[in-house]
N, C-alpha and C positions, 0 to 999 in steps of 0.2 A: 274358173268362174262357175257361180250357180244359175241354172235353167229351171223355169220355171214350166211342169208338164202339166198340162191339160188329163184328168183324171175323170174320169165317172163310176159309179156305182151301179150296178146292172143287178143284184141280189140286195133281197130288202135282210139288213142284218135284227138277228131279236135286240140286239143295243142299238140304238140308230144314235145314241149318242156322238157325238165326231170327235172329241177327244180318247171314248176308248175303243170305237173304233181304229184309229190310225196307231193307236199303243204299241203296237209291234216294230214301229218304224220311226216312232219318235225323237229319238236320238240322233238319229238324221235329219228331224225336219227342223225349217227354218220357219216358215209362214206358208200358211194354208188360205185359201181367201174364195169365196163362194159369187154368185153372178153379180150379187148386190155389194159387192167390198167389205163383209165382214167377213173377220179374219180369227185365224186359231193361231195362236202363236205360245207354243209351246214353252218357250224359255221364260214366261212369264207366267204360267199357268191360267193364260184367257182364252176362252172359247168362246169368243161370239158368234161364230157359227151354229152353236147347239146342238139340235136335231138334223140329221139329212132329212130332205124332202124327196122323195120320189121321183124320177125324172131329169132331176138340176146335177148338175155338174160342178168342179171344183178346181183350182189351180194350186200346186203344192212346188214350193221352193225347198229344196233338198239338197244337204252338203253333200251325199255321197249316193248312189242309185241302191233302189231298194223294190223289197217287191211285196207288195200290199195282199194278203189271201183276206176276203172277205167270204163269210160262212154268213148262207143265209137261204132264202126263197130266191129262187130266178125271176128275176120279172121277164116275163111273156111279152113281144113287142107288140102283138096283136091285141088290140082291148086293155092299154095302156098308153092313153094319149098325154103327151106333156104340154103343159099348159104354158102358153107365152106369156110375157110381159109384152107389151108397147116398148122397141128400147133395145135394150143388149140383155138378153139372157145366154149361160151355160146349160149345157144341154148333155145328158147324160146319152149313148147310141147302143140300144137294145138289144136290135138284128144279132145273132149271131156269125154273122157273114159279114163280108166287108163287099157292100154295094157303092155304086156310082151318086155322088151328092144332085148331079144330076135328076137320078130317080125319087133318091129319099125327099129330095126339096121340091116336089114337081107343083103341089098343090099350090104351096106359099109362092112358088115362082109363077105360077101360071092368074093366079090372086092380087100381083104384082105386091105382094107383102114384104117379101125376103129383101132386104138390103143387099147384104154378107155374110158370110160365111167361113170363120177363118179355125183352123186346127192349133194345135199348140206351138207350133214353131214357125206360126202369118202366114201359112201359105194360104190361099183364098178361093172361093167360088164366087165370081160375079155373075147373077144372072142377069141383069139390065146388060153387062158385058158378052153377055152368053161365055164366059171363060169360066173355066173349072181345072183351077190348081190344086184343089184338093185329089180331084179322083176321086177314090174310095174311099167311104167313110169306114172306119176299122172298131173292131170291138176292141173292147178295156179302153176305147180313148174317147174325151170328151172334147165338146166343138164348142165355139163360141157363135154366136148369131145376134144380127140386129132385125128385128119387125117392124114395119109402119105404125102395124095398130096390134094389140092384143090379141090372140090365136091358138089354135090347137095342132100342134103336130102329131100325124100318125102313122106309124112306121108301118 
């Protein structure tokens, strides 16, 4: 069966395009789908995803494990805020460290904004729970989150 992995982009590529960005792995891929549900799906040659935006994260369904080199600028977590929606956004994770969701969430939790928090395979951080299944947030991987109201996270 195919897994769908939670992806993020941590380096701004000079193509932001998403279809040639992911060129090297296409073969492998099945459907790509972004926080808002447009989707890249390759076997059809549609990119409704476009441009990457900065920040936003991505889910890619893939028949066989692959491994994405993206060549680009580092974005810096420090003075690079990711901009919420009201809702469920993906969320691309900066840090080059793998910190506690605990930490990285503390504003939004303490704000009482943060819903959830869940990584690519459900595991979850409740704060109204105080429970944190994730642990640590990991570099190369992207997170999923729902907010109350519209916000800014700052790593």
């Amino acid at each position: 069966g195919y897994e769908f992995k939670s992806k993020e982009v941590y380096a701004i590529p000079e193509n932001t395009d998403f279809a040639s960005i992911v060129s090297p792995i296409v073969e492998s891929m099945i459907i790509a789908k972004d926080y808002s549900g447009a989707a890249y799906l390759p076997e059809w040659g549609f990119n409704g995803i476009g441009d990457l935006q900065q920040g936003q994260g991505f889910l890619v369904k893939m028949s066989t494990d692959e491994v994405l080199v993206i060549n680009g600028t580092l974005i810096q977590a420090e003075g690079n805020p990711i901009y919420l929606i009201e809702g469920w956004n993906m969320i691309a994770y900066y840090p080059t460290l793998a910190i506690s969701a605990d930490l990285i969430f503390a504003e939004l939790t303490n704000d009482n904004n943060l819903i959830i928090v869940k990584d690519c395979i459900g595991n979850a951080f409740l704060p109204e729970w105080d429970f944190n299944g994730i642990g640590d947030l990991e570099p190369g991987k992207g997170y999923q989150l729902k907010v109350n109201t519209s916000s800014v996270l700052q790593y």
